[in-house]
C-alpha positions, 0 to 999 in steps of 0.5 A: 180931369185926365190923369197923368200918363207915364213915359220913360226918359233916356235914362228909363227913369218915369215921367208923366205928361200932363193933359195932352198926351202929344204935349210937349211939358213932361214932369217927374214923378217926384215933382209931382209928388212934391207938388201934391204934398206941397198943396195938402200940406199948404191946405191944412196950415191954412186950415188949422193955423189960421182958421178965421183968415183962411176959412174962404181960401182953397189951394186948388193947385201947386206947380213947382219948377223942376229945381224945386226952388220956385213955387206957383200955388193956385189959390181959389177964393170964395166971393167977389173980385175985391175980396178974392184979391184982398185974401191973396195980399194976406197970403202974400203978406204971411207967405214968410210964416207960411213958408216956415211952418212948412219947412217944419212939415216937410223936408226937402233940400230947398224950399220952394218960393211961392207965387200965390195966384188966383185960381179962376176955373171955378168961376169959368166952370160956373160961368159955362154950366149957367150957360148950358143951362140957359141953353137947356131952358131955350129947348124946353121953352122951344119944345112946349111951344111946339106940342 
């Protein structure tokens, strides 16, 4: 993962580009902060409030709206698509408890409103190593019949 660059705006206050340095999408340095406090203290309420629910769950990212009032959290889910979706409806459903027990945690002037999604890039990145290695196994296969 590419870190984020640092750019100075009009004012000569930091932003970071995220990804592609010619990208067009800049955030703060403090939305950024936010972001990552955010998903690692999500993260460990998953982990110590609700152990037996959460225990498939990750939050593997957070992106929250400049005004700090909406809230994407990335969500990964370990087992298949029923269950995955089945785990972001008790997600959905607790979110009110969630979001309480982290305005206890953290202090911010408004508390962000979360969408809960479901994170895909692991199983993408599974699914293109299985196909790497299916390529891999093709050369040795092509090779031992050449010598």
């Amino acid at each position: 993962m590419e870190l984020p660059l640092q750019t100075r705006n009009r004012r000569g206050s930091a932003q970071s580009k995220i990804g592609n340095p010619k990208s067009k999408i800049t955030m703060s340095n403090r939305t950024l902060r936010v972001n990552e406090l955010i998903r690692r203290e999500l993260s460990d309420i998953l982990r110590k409030r609700y152990q037996t629910e959460a225990v498939s769950i990750t939050i593997s990212a957070v992106s929250t709206a400049p005004d700090l009032r909406d809230c994407r959290v990335h969500a990964a889910v370990v087992g298949d698509a029923a269950f995955a979706e089945k785990k972001l409806r008790w997600l959905r459903k607790n979110e009110k408890d969630i979001r309480f027990e982290l305005g206890r945690r953290i202090v911010l002037k408004y508390m962000p409103k979360f969408t809960f999604e479901l994170d895909t890039a692991t199983a993408r990145g599974n699914r293109i190593l299985g196909l790497l290695d299916d390529i891999a196994a093709k050369e040795e296969k092509a090779e031992k019949l050449k010598g």
